[in-house]
N, C-alpha and C positions, 0 to 999 in steps of 0.2 A: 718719551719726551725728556728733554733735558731742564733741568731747575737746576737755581742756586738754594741751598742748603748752609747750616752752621753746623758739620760733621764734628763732634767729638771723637778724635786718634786715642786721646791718653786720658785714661781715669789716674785720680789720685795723687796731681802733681801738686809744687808748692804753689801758692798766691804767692805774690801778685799775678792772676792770670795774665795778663796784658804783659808779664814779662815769658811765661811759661808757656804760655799759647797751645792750651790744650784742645782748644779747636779754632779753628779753618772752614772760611766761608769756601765752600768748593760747590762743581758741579756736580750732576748725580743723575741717575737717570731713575726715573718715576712712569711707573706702568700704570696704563687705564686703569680707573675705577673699576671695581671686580664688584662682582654680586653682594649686595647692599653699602658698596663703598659713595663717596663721591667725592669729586673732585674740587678743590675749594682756590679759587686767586687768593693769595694772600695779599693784604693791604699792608699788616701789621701785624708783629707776631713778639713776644716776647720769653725771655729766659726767667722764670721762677726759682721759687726754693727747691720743687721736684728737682729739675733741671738742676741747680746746682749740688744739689745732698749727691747727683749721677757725677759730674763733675770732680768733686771732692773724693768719691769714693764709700759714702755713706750707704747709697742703693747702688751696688756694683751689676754693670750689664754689660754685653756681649761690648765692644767695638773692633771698628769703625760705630757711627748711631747719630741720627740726626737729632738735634735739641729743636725747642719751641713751641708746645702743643697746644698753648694757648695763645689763640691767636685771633683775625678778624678776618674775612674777607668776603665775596660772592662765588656762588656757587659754578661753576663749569661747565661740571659735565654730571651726570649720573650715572653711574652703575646699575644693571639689574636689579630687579624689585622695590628701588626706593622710588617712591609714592608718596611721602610727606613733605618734599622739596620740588624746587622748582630750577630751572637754567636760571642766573640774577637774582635769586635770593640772596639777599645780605646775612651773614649767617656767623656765629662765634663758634669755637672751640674752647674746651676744659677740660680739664684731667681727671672730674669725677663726672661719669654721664650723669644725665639724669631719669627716672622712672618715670617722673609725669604725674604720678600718685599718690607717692610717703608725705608725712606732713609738711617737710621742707620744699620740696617741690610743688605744692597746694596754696602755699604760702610764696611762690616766685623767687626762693632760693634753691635752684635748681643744683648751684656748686655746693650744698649740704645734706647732698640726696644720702637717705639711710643705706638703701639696698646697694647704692655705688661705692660707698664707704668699703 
């Protein structure tokens, strides 16, 4: 399947990004949901401080890499074994999962999960 993406080419350039343009909305091509994957429409999706400390060079990783992990959308499609979603679930993404159990998750701060930490 083909998606548009905001691929990061270059860690570590100067700001102003907008002049440096270290990444590039491009297309990409995105394989089915794999076993306990799932597939999410994005509505909305946004660039963090993760995202940027990648960006900057702070937390250096592989590229090419697509940015945005935290994001909004409904659910697609399903991968093998996943069973706690549904096709049209509205559904978020975050960068720390969460367990469902530690006290911050108990407490419905799920993005201050202990054991995700």
């Amino acid at each position: 399947m083909k998606i548009k993406a905001a691929v990061l080419n270059r860690m570590g350039v100067k700001p102003p990004y907008a002049q440096s343009k270290p990444l590039a909305i491009e297309e990409v091509d995105l394989d089915p949901p794999g076993p306990g994957e799932v597939l999410i429409k994005i509505a909305a999706a946004g660039l963090c401080h993760s995202d940027l400390s990648v960006i900057n060079g702070d937390r250096p990783r592989p590229t090419p890499m697509v940015l945005g992990h935290e994001a909004a959308g409904v659910v697609e499609q399903l991968g093998p074994g996943v069973d706690d979603l549904e096709k049209g679930d509205h559904v978020i993404m975050v960068f720390v999962p969460g367990c469902g159990h530690c006290a911050p998750c108990a407490e419905g701060r799920p993005a201050l999960c202990e054991p995700g930490r």
